[in-house]
C-alpha positions as CSV (number, residue, x, y, z in Angstrom):
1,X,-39.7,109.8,5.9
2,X,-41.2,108.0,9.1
3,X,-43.1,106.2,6.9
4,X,-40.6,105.1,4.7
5,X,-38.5,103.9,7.5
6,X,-41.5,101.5,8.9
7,X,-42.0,99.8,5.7
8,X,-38.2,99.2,5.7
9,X,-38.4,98.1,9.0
10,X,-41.7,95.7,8.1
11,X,-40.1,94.7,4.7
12,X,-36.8,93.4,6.8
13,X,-38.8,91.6,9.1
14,X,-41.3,90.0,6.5
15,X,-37.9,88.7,5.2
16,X,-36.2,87.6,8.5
17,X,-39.8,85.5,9.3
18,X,-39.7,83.9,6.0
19,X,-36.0,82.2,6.3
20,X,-36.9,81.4,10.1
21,X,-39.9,79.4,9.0
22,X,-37.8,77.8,6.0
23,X,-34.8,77.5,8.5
24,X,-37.5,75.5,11.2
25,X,-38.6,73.3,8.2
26,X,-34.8,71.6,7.9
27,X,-34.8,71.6,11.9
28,X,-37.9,69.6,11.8
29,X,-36.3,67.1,8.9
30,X,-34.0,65.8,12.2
31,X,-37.5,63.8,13.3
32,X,-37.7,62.5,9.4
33,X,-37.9,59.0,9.4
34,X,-39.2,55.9,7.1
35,X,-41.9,54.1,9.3
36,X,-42.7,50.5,8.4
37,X,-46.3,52.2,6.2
38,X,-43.6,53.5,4.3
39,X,-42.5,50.5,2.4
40,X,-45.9,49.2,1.2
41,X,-46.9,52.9,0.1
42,X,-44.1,53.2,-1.8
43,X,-44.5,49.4,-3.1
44,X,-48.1,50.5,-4.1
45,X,-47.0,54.1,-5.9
46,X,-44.6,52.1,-7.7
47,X,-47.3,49.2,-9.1
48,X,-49.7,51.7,-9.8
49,X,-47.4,53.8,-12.0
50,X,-46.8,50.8,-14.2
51,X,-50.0,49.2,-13.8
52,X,-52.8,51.5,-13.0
53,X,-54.5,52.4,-9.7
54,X,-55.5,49.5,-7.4
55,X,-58.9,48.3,-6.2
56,X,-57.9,45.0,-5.3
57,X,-54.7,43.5,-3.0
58,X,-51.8,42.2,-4.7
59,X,-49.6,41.9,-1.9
60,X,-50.8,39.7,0.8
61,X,-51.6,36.0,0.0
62,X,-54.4,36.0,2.7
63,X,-56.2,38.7,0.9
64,X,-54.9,38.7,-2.6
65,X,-57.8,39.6,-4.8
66,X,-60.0,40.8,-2.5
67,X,-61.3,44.5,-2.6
68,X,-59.2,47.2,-0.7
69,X,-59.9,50.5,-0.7
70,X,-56.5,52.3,-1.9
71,X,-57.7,56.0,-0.4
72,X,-54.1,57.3,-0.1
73,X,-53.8,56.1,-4.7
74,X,-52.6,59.4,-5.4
75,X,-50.3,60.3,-2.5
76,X,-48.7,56.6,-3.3
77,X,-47.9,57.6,-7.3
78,X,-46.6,61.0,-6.0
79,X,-44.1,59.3,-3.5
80,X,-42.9,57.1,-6.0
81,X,-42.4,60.1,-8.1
82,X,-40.2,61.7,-5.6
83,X,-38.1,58.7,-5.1
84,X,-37.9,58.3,-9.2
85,X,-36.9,61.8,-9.7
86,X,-34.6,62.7,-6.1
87,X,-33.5,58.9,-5.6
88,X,-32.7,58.7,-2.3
89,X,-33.3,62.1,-0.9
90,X,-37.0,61.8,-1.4
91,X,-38.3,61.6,2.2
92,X,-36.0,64.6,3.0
93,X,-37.2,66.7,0.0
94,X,-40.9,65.4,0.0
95,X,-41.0,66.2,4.1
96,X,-39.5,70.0,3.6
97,X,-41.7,70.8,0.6
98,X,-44.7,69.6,3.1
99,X,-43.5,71.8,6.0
100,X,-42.5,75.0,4.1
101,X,-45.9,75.0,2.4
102,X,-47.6,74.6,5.4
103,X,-45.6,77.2,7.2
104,X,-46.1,79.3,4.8
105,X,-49.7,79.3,4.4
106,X,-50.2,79.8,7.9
107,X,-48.0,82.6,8.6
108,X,-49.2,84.5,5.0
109,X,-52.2,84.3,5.7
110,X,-52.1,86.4,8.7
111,X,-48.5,87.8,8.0
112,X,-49.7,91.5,9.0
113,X,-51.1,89.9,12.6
114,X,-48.0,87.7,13.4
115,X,-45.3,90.9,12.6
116,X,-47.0,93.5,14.7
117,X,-46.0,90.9,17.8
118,X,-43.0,89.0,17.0
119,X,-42.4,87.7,20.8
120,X,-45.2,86.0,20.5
121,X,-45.0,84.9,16.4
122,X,-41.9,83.0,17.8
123,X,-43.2,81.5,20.4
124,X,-46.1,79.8,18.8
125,X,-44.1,79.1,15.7
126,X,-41.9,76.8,18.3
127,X,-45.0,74.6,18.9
128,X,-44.4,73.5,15.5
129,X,-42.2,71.0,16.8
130,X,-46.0,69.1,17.6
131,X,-45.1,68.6,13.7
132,X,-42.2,65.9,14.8
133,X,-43.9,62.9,15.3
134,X,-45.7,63.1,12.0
135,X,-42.3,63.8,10.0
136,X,-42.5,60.4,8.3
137,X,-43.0,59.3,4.6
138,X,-47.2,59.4,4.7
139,X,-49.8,61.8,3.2
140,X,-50.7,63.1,6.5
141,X,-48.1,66.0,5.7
142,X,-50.2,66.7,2.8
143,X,-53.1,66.3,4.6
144,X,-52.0,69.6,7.0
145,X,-51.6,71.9,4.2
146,X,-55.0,70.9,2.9
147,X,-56.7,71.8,6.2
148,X,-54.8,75.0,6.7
149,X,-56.1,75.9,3.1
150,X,-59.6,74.7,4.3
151,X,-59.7,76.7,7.2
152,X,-58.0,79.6,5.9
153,X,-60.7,79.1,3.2
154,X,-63.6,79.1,5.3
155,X,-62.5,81.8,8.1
156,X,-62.4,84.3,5.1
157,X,-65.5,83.9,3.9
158,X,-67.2,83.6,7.5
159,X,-65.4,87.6,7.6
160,X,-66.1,88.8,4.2
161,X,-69.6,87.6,2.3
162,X,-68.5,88.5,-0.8
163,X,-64.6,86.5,-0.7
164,X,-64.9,84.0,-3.5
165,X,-62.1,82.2,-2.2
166,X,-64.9,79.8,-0.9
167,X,-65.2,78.2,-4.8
168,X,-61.5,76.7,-4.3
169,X,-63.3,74.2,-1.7
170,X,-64.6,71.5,-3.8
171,X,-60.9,71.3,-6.0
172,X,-59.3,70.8,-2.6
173,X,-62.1,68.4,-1.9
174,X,-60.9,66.5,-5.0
175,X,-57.5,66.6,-4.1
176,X,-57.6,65.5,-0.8
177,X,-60.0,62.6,-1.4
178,X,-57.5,61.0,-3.4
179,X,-54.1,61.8,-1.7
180,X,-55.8,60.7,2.1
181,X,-59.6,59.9,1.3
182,X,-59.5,59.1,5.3
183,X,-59.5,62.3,6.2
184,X,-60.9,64.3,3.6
185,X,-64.0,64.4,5.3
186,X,-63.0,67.2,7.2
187,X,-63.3,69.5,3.8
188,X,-67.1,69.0,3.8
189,X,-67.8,68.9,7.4
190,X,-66.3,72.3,8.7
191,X,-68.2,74.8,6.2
192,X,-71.9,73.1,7.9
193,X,-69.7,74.0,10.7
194,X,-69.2,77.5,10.3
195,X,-72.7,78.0,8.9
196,X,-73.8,76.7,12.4
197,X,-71.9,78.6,14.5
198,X,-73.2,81.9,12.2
199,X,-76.9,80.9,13.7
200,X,-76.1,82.6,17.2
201,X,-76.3,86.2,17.9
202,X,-75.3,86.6,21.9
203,X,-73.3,88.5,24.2
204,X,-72.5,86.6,27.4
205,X,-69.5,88.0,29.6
206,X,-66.5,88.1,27.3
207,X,-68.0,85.8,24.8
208,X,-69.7,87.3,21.8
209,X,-71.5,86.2,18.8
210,X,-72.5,87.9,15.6
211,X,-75.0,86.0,13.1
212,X,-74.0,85.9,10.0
213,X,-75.9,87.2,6.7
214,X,-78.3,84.9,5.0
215,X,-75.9,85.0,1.7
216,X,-73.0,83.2,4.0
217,X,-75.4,80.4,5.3
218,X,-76.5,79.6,1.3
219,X,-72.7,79.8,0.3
220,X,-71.5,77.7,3.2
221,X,-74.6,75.0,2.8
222,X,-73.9,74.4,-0.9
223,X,-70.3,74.8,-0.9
224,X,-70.4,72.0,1.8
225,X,-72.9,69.8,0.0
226,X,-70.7,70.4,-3.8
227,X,-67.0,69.3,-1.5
228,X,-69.0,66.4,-0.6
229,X,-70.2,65.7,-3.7
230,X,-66.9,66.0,-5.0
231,X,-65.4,63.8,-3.0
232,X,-67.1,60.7,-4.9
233,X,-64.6,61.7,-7.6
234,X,-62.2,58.7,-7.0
235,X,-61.7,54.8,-8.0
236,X,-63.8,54.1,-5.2
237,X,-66.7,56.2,-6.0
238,X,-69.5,56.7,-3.0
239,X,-67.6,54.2,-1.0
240,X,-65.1,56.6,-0.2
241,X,-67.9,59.1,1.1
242,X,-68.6,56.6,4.5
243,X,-64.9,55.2,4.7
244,X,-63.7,57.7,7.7
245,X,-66.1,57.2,9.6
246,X,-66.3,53.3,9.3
247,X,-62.5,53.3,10.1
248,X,-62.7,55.6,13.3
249,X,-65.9,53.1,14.6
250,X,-63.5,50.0,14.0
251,X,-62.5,49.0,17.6
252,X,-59.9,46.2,16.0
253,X,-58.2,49.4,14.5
254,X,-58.3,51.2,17.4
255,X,-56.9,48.8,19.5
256,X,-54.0,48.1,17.2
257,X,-52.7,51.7,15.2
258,X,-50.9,53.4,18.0
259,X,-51.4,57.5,16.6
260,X,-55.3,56.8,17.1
261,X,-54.3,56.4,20.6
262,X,-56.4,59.3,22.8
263,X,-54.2,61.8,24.5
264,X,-52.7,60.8,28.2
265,X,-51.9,62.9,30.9
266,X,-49.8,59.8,32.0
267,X,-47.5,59.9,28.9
268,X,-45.1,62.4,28.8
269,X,-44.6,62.6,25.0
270,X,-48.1,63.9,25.3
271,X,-47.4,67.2,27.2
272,X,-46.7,69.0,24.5
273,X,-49.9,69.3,23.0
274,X,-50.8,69.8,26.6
275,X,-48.6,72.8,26.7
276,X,-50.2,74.2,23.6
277,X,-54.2,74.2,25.1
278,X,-53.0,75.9,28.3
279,X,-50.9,78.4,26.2
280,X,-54.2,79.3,24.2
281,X,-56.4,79.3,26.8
282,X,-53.7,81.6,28.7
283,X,-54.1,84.1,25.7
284,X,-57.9,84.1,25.3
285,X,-58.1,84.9,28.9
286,X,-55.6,87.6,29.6
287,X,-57.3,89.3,25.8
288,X,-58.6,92.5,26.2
289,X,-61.0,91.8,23.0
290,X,-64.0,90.1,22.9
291,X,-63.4,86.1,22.6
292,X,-65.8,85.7,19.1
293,X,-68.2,82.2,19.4
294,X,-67.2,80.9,16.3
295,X,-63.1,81.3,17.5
296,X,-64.1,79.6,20.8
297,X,-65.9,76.7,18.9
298,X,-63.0,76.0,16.7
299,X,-60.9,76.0,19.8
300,X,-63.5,73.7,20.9
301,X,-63.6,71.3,18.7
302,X,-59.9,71.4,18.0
303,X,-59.8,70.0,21.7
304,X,-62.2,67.6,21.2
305,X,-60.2,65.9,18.2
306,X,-57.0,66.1,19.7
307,X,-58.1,64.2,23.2
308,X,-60.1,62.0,20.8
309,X,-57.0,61.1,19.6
310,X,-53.1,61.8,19.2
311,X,-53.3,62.0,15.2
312,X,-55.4,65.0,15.7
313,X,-53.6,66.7,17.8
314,X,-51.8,69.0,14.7
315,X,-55.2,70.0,13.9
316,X,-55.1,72.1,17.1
317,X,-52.1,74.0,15.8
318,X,-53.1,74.6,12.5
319,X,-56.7,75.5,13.3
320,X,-55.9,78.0,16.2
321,X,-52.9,79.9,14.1
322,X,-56.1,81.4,11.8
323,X,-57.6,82.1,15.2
324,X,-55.3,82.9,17.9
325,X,-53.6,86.0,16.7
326,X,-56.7,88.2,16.5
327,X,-56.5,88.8,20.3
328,X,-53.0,89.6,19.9
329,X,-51.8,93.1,21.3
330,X,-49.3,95.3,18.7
331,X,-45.8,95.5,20.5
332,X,-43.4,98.2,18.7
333,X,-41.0,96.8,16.6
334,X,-37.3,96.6,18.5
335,X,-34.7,96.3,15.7
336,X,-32.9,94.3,18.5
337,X,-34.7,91.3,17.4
338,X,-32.8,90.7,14.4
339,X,-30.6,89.2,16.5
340,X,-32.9,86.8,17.7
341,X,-33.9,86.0,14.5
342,X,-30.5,85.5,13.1
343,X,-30.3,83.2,16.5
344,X,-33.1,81.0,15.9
345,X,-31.9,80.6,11.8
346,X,-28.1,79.9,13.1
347,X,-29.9,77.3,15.7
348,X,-31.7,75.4,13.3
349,X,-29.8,75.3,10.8
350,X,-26.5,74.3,12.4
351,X,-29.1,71.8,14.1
352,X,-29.9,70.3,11.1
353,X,-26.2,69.7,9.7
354,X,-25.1,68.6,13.1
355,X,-27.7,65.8,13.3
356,X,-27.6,65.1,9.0
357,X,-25.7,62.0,9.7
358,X,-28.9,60.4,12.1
359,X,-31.1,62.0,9.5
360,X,-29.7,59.8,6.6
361,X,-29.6,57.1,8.9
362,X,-33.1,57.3,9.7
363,X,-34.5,57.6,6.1
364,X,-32.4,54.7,5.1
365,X,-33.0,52.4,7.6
366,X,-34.4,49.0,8.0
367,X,-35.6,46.6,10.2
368,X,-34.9,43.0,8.5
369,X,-31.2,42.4,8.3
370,X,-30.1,40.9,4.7
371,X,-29.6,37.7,6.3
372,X,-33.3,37.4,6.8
373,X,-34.2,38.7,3.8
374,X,-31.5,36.1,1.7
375,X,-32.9,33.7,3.7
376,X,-37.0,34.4,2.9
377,X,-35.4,34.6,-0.5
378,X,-34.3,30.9,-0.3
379,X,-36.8,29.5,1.2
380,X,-39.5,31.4,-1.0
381,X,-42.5,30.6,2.0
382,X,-46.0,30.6,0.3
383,X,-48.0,31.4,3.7
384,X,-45.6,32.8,5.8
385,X,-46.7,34.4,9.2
386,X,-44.9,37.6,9.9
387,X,-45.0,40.7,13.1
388,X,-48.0,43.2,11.2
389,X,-44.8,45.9,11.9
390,X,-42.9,44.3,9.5
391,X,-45.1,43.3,6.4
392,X,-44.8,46.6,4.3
393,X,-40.8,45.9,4.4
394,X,-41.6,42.7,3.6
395,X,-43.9,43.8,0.8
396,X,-41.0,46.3,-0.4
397,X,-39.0,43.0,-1.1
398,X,-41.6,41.5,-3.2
399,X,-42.6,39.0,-0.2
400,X,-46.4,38.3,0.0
401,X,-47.3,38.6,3.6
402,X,-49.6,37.6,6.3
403,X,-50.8,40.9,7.4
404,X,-49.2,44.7,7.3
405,X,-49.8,48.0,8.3
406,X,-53.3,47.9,6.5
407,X,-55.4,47.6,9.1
408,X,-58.4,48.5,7.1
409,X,-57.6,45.8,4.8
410,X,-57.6,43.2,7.4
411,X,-59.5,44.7,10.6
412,X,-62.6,42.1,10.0
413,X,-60.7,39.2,9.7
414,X,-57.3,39.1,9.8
415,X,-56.1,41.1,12.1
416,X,-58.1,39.9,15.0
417,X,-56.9,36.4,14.4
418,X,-53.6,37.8,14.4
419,X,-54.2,39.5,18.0
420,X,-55.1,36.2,19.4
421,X,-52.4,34.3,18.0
422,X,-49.5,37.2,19.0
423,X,-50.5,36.7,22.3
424,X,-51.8,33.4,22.3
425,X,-55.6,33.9,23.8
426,X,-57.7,30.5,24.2
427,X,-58.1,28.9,20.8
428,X,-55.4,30.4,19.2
429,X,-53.9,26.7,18.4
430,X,-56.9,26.2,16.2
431,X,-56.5,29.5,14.5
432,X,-53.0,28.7,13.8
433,X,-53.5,25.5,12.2
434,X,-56.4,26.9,9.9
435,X,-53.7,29.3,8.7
436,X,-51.5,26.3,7.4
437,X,-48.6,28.5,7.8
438,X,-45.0,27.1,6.7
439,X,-43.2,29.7,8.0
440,X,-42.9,32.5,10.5
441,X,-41.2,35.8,10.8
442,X,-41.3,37.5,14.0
443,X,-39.9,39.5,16.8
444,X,-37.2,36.9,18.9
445,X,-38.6,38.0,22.1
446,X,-42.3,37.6,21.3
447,X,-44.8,35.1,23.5
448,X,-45.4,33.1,20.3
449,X,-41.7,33.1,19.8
450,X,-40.9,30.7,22.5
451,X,-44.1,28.9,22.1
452,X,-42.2,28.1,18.2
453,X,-39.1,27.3,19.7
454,X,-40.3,23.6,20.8
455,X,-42.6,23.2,17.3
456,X,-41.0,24.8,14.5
457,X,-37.6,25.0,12.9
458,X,-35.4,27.9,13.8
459,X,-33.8,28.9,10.2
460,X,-31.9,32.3,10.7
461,X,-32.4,34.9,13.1
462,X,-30.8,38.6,13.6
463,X,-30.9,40.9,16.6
464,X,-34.2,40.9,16.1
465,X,-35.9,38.7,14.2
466,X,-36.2,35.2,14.0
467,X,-37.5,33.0,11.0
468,X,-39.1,29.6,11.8
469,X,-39.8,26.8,9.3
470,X,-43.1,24.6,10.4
471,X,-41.9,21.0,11.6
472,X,-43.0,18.7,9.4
């Protein structure tokens, strides 16, 4: 009968976390919003569904036929397919299915570990809000569920030398190196990982390590090597294979992309990945288990990506919720925590429909006014100079553009031209004028803004943006 009751008891709990986590997922819709990369990906999904995938740039007249390496093809065609099919609730709907998925992969996966201590299950579930700044039409969301499955992958089979979950690897290689070949690297690289951290065999304080067999090294080698392999399986064939890591050597691109920004202690938006090191570190310490070497690695390197840069700094979370629970202590059940469940649903729920109206105002906004659009649309400018922020909107209107959030597209070329002549840097007069520019779209309040003021034609401006016309 005791028995019966604790299922019971485990059964209503199982059911409580699983509308929590699908209650946080429309909490975390209030940070949805449509970013300016939005616009062109959606631009591109849309052309490639009618016209095949692309290997070469139709939207920009300064690089229009030139090569571009379209790693995010598949993610592009899926968007569109959202917006085709739920019109315009598709960032809401594409952004929950991302979220739930992920949230429920991670807590699934070690369901039996999180429900023996809810305090602490609902605490770390609140770090989810790390999620927040990456709640934006762009496959990174995809991108999380893939690495979750990767690690969740790979942490099995480091535990059990006979799990063939390990032979799902390379599909989710193939997958990912289509929807965000930028980071689908990471599918490869963290099996060689594992296999290397299954050399040691050490006992030093409250670190251990425990080799593993000879059977897990061969699995993890060739299962690494076949991912990799399988990653050539897209339009851009082996070219794809070296693209991550010629992107995160790119200084141009670092200099300009803001989430490849390393972390701060000076920024306060920053803390609370902050918070979420010092909160695992806090529970590895006060552990009475053993802290394993291939946890404390992981940990490790989950660090070293996230100070490396603020885009990595989800990997953290996703990475340690496979890990951190093992040192968990049971805590007995109190059946008074249904109310603090039914709290947290009734919180971010009521959440969510109180802030709806900003939601739908974020997902549907813009940043050029239709006065500036009506008037690119009557002046038609065949080399117009426009802000990079601005030229996938301006793409999404069927404007050929200067530059946009391509970076990689433009980083040899293009975009450090457009650095010097944003801020106007010695010899940017000369860059300008090899440009031949007839127009220019930018921010009112910019340097080369008021440098235009005295040689170009003011046409139309907004609150703020202003369109010049080159003086004849």
């Amino acid at each position: 009968m005791k028995k019966k009751i604790q299922e019971i008891t485990n059964n209503r709990f199982l059911l409580l976390f699983v509308i929590l986590l699908i209650s946080l997922s429309f909490f975390l819709l209030i940070f949805m919003v449509r970013e300016s990369d939005y616009f062109w990906h959606i631009k591109a999904g849309e052309y490639m569904t009618h016209h095949g995938i692309l290997t070469k740039d139709v939207f920009s007249w300064t690089k229009s036929g030139g090569y571009w390496m379209s790693h995010e093809w598949l993610f592009e065609m899926i968007l569109y397919g959202f917006k085709t099919v739920f019109k315009k609730w598709h960032l809401l709907i594409y952004g929950y299915f991302c979220i739930t998925s992920l949230f429920m992969i991670l807590f699934f996966s070690r369901r039996k570990e999180y429900l023996s201590n809810i305090p602490f299950s609902l605490i770390w579930f609140s770090f989810s809000l790390i999620f927040s700044s990456f709640m934006q039409g762009r496959p990174n969301l995809l991108s999380f569920n893939f690495l979750a499955l990767t690690i969740f992958i790979l942490y099995d089979a480091y535990q059990n030398e006979n799990s063939k979950k390990l032979y799902f690897l390379p599909i989710i290689s193939i997958l990912w190196a289509n929807i965000h070949g930028g980071s689908s690297n990471l599918v490869y690289l963290f099996p060689f990982f594992f296999s290397f951290c299954g050399f040691f065999s050490f006992s030093i304080g409250k670190i251990e390590a425990k080799r593993i067999t000879k059977k897990q090294h061969i699995k993890f080698i060739i299962i690494g090597l076949f991912s990799m392999f399988c990653t050539l399986i897209n339009p851009h064939g082996i070219k794809l294979l070296f693209y991550p890591y010629q992107n995160m050597l790119d200084s141009t691109m670092l200099q300009v992309i803001q989430e490849w920004e390393p972390i701060s202690f000076t920024n306060l938006s920053h803390y609370p990945y902050l918070l979420l090191l010092i909160f695992v570190l806090f529970l590895f310490i006060i552990s009475k288990k053993k802290i394993r070497f291939i946890d404390l690695s992981l940990f490790l390197l989950s660090i070293f990506l996230g100070l490396k840069s603020i885009r990595f700094s989800s990997y953290t979370y996703i990475i340690m919720s496979f890990v951190i629970v093992s040192y968990l202590s049971p805590r007995k059940i109190d059946l008074g925590t249904t109310g603090v469940f039914l709290i947290c649903i009734i919180f971010c729920l009521s959440s969510f429909l109180l802030f709806f109206p900003t939601i739908k105002s974020h997902i549907e906004s813009h940043s050029l006014s239709n006065k500036i659009l009506s008037a690119l649309e009557k002046e038609n400018p065949k080399r117009l100079f426009n802000d990079y922020n601005i030229g996938g909107e301006l793409i999404y209107h069927n404007q050929s553009v200067f530059i946009d959030g391509r970076a990689d597209l433009y980083s040899k070329d293009i975009l450090p031209d457009y650095l010097v002549i944003t801020s106007l840097e010695e010899n940017y007069q000369e860059i300008l004028d090899s440009y031949q520019f007839d127009y220019f779209l930018i921010e009112k309040n910019s340097k080369l803004s008021h440098y235009l003021k005295s040689h170009s034609l003011e046409i139309i401006s907004d609150n703020q943006y202003i369109l010049y016309k080159k003086s004849e």
